[in-house]
C-alpha positions as CSV (number, residue, x, y, z in Angstrom):
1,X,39.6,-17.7,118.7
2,X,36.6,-17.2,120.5
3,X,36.7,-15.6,123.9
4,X,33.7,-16.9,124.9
5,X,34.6,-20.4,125.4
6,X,31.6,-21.5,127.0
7,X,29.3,-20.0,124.8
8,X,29.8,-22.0,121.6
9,X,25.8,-22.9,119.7
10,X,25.3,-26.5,119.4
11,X,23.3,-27.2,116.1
12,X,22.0,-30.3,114.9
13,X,24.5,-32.7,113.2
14,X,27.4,-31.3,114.9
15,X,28.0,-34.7,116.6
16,X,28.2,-36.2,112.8
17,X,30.7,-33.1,111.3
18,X,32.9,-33.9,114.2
19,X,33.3,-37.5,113.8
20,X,33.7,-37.2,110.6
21,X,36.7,-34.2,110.9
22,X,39.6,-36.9,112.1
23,X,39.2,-38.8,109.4
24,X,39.1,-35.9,106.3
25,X,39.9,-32.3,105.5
26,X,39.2,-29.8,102.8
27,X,37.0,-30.7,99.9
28,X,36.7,-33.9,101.1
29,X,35.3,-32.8,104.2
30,X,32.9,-30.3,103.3
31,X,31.4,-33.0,100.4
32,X,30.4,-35.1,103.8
33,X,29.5,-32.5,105.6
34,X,26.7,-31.4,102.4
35,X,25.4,-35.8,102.8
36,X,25.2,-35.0,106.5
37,X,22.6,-31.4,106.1
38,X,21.0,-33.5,103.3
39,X,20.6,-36.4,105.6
40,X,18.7,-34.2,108.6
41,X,15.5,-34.3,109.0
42,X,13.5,-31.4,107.6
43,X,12.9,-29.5,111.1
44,X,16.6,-29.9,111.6
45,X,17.5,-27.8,108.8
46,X,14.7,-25.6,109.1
47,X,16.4,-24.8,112.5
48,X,19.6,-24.1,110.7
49,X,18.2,-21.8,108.3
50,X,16.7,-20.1,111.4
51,X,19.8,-19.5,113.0
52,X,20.9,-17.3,110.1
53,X,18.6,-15.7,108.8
54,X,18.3,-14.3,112.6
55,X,21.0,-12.8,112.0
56,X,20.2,-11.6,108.8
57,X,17.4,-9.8,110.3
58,X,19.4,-8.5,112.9
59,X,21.2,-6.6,109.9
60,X,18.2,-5.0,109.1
61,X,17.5,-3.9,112.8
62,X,21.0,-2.3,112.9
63,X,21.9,-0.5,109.5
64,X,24.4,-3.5,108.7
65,X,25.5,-3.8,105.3
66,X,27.5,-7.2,105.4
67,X,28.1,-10.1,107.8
68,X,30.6,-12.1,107.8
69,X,31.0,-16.1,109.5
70,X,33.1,-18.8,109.2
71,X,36.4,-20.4,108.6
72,X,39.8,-19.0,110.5
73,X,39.1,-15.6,109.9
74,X,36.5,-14.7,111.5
75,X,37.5,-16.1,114.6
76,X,34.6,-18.4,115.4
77,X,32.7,-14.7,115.6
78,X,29.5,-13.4,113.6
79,X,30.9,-10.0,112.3
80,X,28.8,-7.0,111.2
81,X,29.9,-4.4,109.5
82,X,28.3,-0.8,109.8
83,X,28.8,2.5,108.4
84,X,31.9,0.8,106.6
85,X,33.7,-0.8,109.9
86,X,33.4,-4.4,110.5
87,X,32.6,-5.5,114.2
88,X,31.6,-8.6,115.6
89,X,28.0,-9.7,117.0
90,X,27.5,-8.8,120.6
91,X,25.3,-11.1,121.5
92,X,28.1,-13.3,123.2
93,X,27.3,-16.4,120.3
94,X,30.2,-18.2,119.6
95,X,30.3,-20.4,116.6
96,X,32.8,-23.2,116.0
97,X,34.2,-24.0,112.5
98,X,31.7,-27.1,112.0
99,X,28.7,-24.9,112.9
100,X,29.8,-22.8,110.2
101,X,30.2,-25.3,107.5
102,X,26.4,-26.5,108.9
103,X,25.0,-23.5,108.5
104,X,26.2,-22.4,105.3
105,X,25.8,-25.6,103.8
106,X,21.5,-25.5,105.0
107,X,21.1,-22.4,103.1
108,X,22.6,-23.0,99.6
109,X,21.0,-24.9,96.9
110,X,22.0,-28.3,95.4
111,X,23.6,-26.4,92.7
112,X,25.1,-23.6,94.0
113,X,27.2,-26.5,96.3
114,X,28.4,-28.1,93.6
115,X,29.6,-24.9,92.2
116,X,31.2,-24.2,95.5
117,X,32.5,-27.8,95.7
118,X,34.0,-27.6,92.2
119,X,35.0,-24.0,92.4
120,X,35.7,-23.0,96.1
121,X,33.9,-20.2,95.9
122,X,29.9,-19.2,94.5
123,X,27.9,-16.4,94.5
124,X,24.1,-16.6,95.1
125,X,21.2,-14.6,96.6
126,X,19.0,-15.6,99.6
127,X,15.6,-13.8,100.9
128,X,14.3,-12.9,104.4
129,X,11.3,-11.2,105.5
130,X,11.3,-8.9,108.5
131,X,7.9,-6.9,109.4
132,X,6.5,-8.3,106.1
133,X,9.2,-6.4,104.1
134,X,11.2,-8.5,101.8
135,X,14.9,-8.2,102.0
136,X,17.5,-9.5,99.5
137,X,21.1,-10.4,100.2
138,X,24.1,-11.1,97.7
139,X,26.0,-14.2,99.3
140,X,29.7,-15.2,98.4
141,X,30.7,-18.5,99.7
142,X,34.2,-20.1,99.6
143,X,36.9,-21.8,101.4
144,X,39.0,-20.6,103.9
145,X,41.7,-23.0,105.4
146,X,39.6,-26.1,104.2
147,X,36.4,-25.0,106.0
148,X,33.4,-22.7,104.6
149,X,33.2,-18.7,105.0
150,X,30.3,-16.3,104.3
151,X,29.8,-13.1,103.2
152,X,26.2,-12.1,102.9
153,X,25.5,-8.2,101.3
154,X,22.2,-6.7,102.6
155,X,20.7,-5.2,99.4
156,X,18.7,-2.1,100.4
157,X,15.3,-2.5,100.2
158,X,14.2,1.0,99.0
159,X,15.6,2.6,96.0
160,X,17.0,5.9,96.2
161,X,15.5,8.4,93.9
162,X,17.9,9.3,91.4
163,X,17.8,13.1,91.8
164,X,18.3,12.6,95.2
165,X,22.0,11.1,94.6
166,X,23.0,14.7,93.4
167,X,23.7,14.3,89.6
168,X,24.0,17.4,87.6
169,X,20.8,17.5,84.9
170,X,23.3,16.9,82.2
171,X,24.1,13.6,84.0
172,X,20.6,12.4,84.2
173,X,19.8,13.0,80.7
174,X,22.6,11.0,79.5
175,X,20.9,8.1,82.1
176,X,17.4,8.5,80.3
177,X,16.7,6.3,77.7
178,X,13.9,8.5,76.7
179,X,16.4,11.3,75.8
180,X,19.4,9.0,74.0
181,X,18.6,5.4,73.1
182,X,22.4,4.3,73.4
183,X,25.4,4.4,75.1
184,X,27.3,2.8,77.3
185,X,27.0,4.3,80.9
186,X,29.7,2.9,83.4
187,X,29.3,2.9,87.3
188,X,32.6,2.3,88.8
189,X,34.5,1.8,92.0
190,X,35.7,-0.8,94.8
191,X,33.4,-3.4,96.5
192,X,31.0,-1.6,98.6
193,X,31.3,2.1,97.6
194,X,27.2,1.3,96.6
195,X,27.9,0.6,92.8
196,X,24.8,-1.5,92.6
197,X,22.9,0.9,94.4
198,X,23.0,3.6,91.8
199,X,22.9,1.4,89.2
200,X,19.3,0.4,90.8
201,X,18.4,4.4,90.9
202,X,19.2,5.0,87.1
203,X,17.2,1.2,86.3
204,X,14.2,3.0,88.1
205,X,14.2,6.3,87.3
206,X,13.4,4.6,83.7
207,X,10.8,2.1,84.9
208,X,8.7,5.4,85.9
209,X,8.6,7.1,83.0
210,X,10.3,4.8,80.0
211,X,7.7,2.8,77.8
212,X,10.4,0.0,77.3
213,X,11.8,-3.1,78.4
214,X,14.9,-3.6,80.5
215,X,16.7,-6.9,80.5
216,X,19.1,-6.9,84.0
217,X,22.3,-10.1,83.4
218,X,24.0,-10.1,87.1
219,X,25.1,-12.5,89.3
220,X,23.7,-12.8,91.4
221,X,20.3,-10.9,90.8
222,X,20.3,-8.1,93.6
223,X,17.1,-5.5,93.7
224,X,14.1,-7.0,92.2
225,X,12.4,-3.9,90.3
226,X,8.7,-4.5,90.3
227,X,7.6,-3.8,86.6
228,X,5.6,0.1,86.0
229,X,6.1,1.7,82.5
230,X,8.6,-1.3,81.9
231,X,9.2,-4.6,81.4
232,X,11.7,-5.6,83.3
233,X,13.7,-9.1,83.3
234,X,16.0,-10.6,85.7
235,X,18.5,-13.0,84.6
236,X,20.6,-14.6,87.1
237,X,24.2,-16.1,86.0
238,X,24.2,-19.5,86.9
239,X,20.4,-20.2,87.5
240,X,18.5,-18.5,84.1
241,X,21.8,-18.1,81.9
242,X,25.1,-20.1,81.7
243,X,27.5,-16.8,81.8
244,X,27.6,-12.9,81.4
245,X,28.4,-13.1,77.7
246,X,25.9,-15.7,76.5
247,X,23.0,-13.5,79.0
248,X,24.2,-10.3,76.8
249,X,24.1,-12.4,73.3
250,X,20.5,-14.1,74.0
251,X,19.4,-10.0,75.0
252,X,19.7,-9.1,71.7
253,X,17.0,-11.9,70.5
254,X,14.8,-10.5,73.5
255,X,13.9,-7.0,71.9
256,X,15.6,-4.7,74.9
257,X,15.7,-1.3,74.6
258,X,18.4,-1.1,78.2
259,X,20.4,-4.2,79.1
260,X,21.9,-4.3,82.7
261,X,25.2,-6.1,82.7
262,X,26.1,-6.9,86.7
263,X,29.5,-6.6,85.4
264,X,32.2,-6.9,82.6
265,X,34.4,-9.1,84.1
266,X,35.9,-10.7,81.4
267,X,37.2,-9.5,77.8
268,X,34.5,-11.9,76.7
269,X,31.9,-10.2,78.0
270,X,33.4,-6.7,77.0
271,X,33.9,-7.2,73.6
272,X,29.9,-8.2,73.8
273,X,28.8,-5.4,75.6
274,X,30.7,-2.6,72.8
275,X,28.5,-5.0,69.9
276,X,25.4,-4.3,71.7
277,X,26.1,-1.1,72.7
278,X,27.3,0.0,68.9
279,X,24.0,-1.6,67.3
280,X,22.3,0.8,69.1
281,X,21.3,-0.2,72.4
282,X,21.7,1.6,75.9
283,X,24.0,-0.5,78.0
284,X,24.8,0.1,81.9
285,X,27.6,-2.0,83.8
286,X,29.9,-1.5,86.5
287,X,33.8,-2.2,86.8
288,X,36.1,-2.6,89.8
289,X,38.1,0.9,89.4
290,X,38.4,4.3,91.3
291,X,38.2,6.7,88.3
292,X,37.0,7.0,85.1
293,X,40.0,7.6,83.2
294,X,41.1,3.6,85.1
295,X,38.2,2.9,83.6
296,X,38.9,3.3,80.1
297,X,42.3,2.3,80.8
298,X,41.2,-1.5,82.2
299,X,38.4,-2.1,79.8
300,X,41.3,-1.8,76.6
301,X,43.6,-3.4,79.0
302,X,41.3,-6.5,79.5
303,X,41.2,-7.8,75.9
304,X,44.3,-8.8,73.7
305,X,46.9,-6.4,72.7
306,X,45.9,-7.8,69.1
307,X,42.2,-6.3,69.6
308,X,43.1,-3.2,71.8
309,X,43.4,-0.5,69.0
310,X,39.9,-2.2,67.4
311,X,38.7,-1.7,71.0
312,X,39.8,1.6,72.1
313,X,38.3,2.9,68.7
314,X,34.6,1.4,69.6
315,X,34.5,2.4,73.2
316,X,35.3,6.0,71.8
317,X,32.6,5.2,69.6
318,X,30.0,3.8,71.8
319,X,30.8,5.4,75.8
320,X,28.5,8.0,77.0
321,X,29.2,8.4,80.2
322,X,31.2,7.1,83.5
323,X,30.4,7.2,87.3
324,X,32.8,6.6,89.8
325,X,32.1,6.5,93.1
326,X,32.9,5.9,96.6
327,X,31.0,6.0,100.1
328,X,33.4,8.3,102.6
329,X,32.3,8.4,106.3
330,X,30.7,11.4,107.4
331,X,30.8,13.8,110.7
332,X,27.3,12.1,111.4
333,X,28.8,8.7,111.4
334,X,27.3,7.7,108.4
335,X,28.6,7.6,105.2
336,X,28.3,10.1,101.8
337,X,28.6,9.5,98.4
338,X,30.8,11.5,96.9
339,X,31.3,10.6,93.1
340,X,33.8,11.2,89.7
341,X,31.5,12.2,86.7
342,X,32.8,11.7,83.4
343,X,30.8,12.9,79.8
344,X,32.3,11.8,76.6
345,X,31.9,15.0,74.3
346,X,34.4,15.0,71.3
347,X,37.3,16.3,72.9
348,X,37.3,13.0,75.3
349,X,36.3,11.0,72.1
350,X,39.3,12.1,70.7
351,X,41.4,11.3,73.6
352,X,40.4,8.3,73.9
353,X,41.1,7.4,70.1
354,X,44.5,8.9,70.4
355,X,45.7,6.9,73.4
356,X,45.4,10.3,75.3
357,X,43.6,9.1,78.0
358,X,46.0,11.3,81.0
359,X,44.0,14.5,80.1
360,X,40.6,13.1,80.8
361,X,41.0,14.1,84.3
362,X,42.1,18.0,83.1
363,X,38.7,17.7,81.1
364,X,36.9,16.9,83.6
365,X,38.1,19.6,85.9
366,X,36.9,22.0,83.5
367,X,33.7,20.5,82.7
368,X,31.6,21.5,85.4
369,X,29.3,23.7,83.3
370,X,28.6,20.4,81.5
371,X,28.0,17.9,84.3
372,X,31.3,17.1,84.5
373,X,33.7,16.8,87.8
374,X,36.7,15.3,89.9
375,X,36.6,13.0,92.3
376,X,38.3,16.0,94.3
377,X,35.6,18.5,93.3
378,X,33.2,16.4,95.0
379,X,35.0,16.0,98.2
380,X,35.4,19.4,98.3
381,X,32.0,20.3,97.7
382,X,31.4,17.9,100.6
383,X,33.9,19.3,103.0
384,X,32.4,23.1,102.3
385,X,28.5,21.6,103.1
386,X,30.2,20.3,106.3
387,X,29.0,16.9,105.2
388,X,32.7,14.6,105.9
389,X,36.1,16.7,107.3
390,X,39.0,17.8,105.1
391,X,41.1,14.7,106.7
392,X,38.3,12.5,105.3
393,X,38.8,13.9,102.0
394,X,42.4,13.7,101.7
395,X,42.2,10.2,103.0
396,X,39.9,9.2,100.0
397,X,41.3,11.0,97.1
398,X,42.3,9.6,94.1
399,X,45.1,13.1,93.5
400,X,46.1,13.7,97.2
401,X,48.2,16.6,95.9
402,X,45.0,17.9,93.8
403,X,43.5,17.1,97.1
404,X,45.7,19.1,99.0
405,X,45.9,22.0,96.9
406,X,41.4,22.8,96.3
407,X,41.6,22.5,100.2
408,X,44.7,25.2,100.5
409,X,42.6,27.3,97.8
């Protein structure tokens, strides 16, 4: 709990939640709680959203890329985390479990709580401006021991350049939709190794230069790119289209040259995204894995055994390339992106169609001249810029005995 008893916030309709928390728990509870912040009067809720999105801004002000509130984990703290370690707020607030459930329940919409209701759990995005900047975060509510917890993902305002992430020219041509029309390009790797971030870098580099239009399905909508040689659509799961799949259908009535799929989550939503892919359209998504040969490996994996051999033959077919990255700290105290690069050629096609997916990584290894590398490689390239320490990149290889042995060499 808190260690700073007497420094609990008192927020307007505590008195109400409190009452009301001897009598129910749970779901029950928290669908009281929702008539009580409905019930305040406008400047009362204003003064909740306040309260947060002060510490949203306080995020900006300190390089944080999350914070975290609420429920029994957190410990009746506001936690930050920066440069990848989670710490909590400083500022000696305190908040109890019912200021939590107040203030998440002022800034989330009518229908995103009854999703949460229903669901005990939703995703949604919220905006703050600090300086006159606008700043988007990716929210995930849910339940934690029958009260509400938040997780709220600063998006970075800027964009990265692309060629300033360090791609290899073979890379970036495979990214432009100027230079192949199709393909489907995965970026890969665990929550917050900056996935969406690159993603928003390739999405970019084509609205500078690309006479074409980009239709972005995610959930929620992160990065809003401001239309220049492209049109560009947003389409936010749960607010402009009912799911993934049906967003990546309805593209193909829209007249997209790229579609952005957040993520393919689902075999539903897979199985879409290698039919618009194969009838010639450049695709982008992201998966939840650490390399790219557990890439290919969990998208066949995903559907049906009954559909796996159809499907492993069409991803052969239709992938063009795979990112995967992660964020490793550095000697700076920051963090560096050090990243897996895969390029399907025919030899990789061919491993793919023959279920020979354990030599991708060999391929890789011996790809550099084509854009190709390791996950190693590049954490060995970092360790001899002096940009992390050789314990940092053993610690965050994929092949610690690979690892071990390009370090020895």
């Amino acid at each position: 709990m808190c260690p700073l008893a007497d420094s609990h916030v008192a927020l307007p309709g505590l008195e109400e939640v409190r009452a009301l928390k001897s009598r129910f728990q749970g779901p029950d509870l928290q669908e009281r709680i929702a008539a009580v912040v409905d019930a305040l009067p406008l400047d009362a809720r204003d003064h909740l959203r306040a309260f947060l999105e002060a510490r949203m801004k306080q995020m900006v002000e300190i390089g944080a890329s999350d914070l975290d509130l609420g429920g029994e984990g957190c410990g009746e703290r506001i936690w930050y985390r920066v440069a990848g370690r989670k710490w909590p707020d400083q500022d000696d607030v305190c908040l109890s479990f019912e200021d939590s459930d107040l203030l998440i329940h002022a800034i989330i919409s009518d229908r995103a709580r009854a999703h949460l209701l229903e669901h005990r759990n939703v995703d949604f995005s919220y905006t703050i401006h600090v300086d006159g900047v606008r700043h988007r975060l990716r929210a995930d509510a849910y339940f934690d021991l029958g009260h509400l917890a938040l997780n709220m993902r600063l998006i970075p305002g800027q964009i990265r350049p692309l060629r300033g992430l360090g791609f290899h020219p073979a890379v970036l041509t495979r990214f432009s939709v100027l230079r192949e029309k199709r393909g489907l390009i995965l970026v890969t790797g665990i929550t917050g190794s900056g996935k969406s971030s690159t993603l928003d870098s390739i999405i970019d580099a084509n609205n500078q230069v690309a006479e074409s239009h980009i239709i972005i399905v995610a959930s929620p909508v992160e990065t809003i790119h401001v239309p220049n040689k492209c049109i560009i659509r947003h389409r936010e799961v749960g607010t402009d289209v009912p799911s993934f799949k049906e967003g990546t259908i309805q593209a193909l009535r829209q007249d997209p040259d790229i579609v952005v799929i957040g993520e393919m989550r689902d075999p539903e939503t897979i199985m879409t995204a290698l039919e618009i892919t194969d009838s010639g359209h450049k695709v982008f998504s992201t998966l939840h894995t650490s390399s790219a040969s557990e890439s290919v490996d969990r998208i066949i994996g995903e559907v049906p055994p009954v559909e796996q051999e159809r499907v492993r033959l069409r991803l052969a077919d239709v992938l063009s390339a795979v990112v995967s990255q992660k964020l490793v700290p550095d000697t700076r105290g920051g963090r560096a992106l050090a990243k897996e690069v895969l390029l399907v050629n025919a030899s990789v096609r061919a491993a793919i169609k023959n279920n020979n997916v354990g030599e991708i990584y060999q391929m890789m290894m011996e790809g550099s001249a084509a854009g190709m590398n390791t996950l190693e490689q590049d954490l060995l390239r970092l360790v001899g810029q002096r940009i992390i320490r050789s314990e940092t990149a053993l610690d965050y290889a994929n092949n610690k005995k690979r690892m071990e042995s390009l370090l020895r060499s």
